[in-house]
N, C-alpha and C positions, 0 to 999 in steps of 0.2 A: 092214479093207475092202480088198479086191483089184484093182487097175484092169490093164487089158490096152490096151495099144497097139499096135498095127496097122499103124507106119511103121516106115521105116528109122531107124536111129540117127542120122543127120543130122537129120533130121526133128523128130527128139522135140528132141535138143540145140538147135537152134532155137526151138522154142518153149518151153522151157523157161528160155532165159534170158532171158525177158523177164518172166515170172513168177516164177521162183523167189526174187526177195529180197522178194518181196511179205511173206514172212515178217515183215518190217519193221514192216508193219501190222498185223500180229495183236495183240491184248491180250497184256500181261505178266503180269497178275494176273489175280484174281476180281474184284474193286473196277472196273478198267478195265473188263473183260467186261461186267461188269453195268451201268455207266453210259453205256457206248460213247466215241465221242468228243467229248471235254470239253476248252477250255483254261483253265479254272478251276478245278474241282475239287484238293483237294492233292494231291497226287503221281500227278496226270493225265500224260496222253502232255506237256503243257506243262511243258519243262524251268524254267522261271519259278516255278514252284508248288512246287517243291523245297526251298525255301527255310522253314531250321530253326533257330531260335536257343535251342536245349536242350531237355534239360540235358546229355541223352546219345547218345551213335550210335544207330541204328535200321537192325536189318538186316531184310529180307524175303525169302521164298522160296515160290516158287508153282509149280505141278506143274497141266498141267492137258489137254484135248483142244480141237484145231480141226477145220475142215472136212474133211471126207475121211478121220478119225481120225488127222490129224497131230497128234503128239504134243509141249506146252511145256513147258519147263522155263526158271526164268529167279531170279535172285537179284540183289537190288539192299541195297547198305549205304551210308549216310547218315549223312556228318560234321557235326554242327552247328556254328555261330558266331557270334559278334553281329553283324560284319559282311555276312559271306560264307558259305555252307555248301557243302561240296565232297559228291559220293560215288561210286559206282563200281557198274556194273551189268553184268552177262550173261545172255544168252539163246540158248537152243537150239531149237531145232523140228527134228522128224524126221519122216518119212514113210515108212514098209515096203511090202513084199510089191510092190513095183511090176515090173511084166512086162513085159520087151523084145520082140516080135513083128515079124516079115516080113512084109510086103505079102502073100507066099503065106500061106496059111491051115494054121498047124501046130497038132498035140493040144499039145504040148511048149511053151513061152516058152524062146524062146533063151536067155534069163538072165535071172534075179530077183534085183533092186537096190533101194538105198533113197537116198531124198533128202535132204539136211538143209540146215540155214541156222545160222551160230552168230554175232554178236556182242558185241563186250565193248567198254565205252564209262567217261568219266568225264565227271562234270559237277560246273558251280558254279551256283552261284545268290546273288544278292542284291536287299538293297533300293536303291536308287537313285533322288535325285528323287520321294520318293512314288511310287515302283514298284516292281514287285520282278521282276529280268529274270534269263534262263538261259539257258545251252547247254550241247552235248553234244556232246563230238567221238566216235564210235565208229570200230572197224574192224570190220569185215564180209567177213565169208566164205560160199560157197554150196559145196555137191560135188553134182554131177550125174553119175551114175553113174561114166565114169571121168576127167571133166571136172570141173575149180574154179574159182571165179573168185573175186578179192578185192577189196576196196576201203576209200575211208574217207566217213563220211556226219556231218554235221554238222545236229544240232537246234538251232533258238535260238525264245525267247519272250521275251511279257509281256506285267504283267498290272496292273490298275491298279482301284483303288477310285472309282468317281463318285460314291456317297454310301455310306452305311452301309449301306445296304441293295440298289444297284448297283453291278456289276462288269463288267469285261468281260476277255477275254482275248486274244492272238493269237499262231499257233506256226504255224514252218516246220519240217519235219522232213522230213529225210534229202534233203539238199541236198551232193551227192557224185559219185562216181565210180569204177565196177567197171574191173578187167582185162578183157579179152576171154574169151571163152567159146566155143573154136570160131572161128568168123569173125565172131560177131556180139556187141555189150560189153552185156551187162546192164543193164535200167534200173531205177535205183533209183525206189522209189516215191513221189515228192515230193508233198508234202502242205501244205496252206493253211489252217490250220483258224484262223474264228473263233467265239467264245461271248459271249454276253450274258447274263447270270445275278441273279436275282430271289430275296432272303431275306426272311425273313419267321415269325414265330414265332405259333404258338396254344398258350394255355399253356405245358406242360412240350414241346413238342412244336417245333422246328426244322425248316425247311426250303427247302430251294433249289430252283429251277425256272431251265433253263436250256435257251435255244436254243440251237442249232452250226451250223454251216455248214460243209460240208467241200471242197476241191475238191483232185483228184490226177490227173496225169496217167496212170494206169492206169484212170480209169473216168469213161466218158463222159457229161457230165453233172454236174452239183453235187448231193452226199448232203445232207440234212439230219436234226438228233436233234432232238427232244426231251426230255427227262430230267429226275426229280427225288429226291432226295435227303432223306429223313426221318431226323431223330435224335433218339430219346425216352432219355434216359438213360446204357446204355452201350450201345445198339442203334442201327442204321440199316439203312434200307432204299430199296433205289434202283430204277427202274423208267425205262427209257428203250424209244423207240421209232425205228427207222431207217428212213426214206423218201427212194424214190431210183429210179430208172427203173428198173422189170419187178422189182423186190426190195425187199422189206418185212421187218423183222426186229421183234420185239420182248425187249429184255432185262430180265433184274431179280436182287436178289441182294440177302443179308444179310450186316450185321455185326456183331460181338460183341466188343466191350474187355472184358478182365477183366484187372486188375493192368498187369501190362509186357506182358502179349501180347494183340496183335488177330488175331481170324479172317476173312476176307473168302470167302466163294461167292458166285460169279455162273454167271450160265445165260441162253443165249440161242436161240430159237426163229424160223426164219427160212422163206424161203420157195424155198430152192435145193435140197429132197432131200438134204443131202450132210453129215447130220450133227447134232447138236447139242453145240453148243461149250457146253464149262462147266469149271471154273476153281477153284481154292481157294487161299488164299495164307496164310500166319504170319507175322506181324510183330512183331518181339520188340524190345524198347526194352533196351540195351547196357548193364550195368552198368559 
């Protein structure tokens, strides 16, 4: 998809960095896509849920598309422990064909650029007190045509059992600080997400129901999910719904265990014209 802009190079640089590490909040996987956000579910945006005591590593890699045909790439591997579980994660997001343009009206784009955002982070996780808590220190990088800017962002959670069949969770993510960008510093996207979460079985049939509550300072107003989580066997299936001023989203997405490897798709349908994001990810368990 092709976008044209219409300002001077100042201009765009300006508003670009105030958006461009939003990338931070895109889903990683197909699993995330299709649940949205969650601080319960395992290996949710909640670095807390991370937390693995074997037998073996477990690495992931997911390939997938966002808004505007920005394109994800991200791979996450996962050291287990009895104590504590460590792992290490990166993610890329790029965006092409973007067109420089003058206020005069040219046939021509002064020059066609592309955006990107990269990421590479380590986290731990354990249990603690009847809880199991995490974080994530990342560094982060953004290139704005001939402009970058870098920084470090820091996730923490946790998550706690109230009975066997309630949970709840709570995560701050990307709590940090960019370089300048031009004259003006990049904001990272800091985020407050809580969950309260509901299981519950029929039959052979498992399942979670979970509210969220999101709030960020890049978007005016508190998001809320709902979402739920089915697992009959070696399959699940997830169906979440995003409500939030002037934007409605609904996701959902299958999974499939067979042996050491999981497949996760997720697909999401929303109501901004710009796309539909969808997602796939391999998760292989380490010999």
């Amino acid at each position: 998809m092709r976008f044209i802009f219409k300002y001077s190079l100042l201009f765009i640089a300006s508003v670009l960095s105030g958006t461009g590490t939003q990338f931070l909040a895109t889903p990683s996987n197909g699993f995330e896509l299709a649940l949205g956000s969650n601080a319960i579910q395992k290996y949710s945006i909640n670095p807390a849920t991370h937390f693995i005591n074997g037998p073996t590593p477990t690495m992931g890699i997911s390939y997938g598309s966002w808004l505007a045909d920005s394109k994800i790439s991200a791979i996450k591997v996962s050291f287990p422990g009895q104590k504590i579980s460590y792992g290490f994660d990166l993610k890329y997001v790029n965006l092409d064909d973007l067109e420089l343009r003058s206020e005069r009206p040219t046939d021509n784009p002064l020059a066609t650029y592309g955006t990107s955002g990269f990421s590479l982070g380590g986290s731990f996780s354990k249990e603690w007190l009847g809880m199991d808590i995490g974080a994530v220190l990342r560094y982060v990088r953004i290139d704005l045509y001939t402009e970058n800017s870098s920084g470090l962002a820091v996730d923490i959670g946790i998550t706690r059992n109230i009975s066997s069949r309630i949970n709840i969770g709570t995560a701050i993510l990307n709590i940090g600080k960019m370089t300048a960008l031009r004259n003006e510093e990049p904001k990272l996207p800091l985020r407050f997400i809580t969950t309260a979460n509901y299981k519950y079985e029929i039959d052979q049939l498992e399942n979670d129901i979970a509210i969220t509550s999101e709030w960020s300072n890049l978007i005016n107003g508190s998001v809320f999910y709902v979402s739920t989580v089915s697992k009959w066997k070696s399959l699940s299936f997830c169906l979440s719904s995003k409500l939030a001023e002037s934007v409605t989203e609904i996701s959902g997405g299958l999974g499939l265990q067979f042996g050491m490897y999981r497949i996760n798709y997720g697909v999401r349908f929303g109501s901004q014209n710009l796309g539909m994001p969808q997602m796939i990810d391999l998760t292989i368990q380490l010999p």
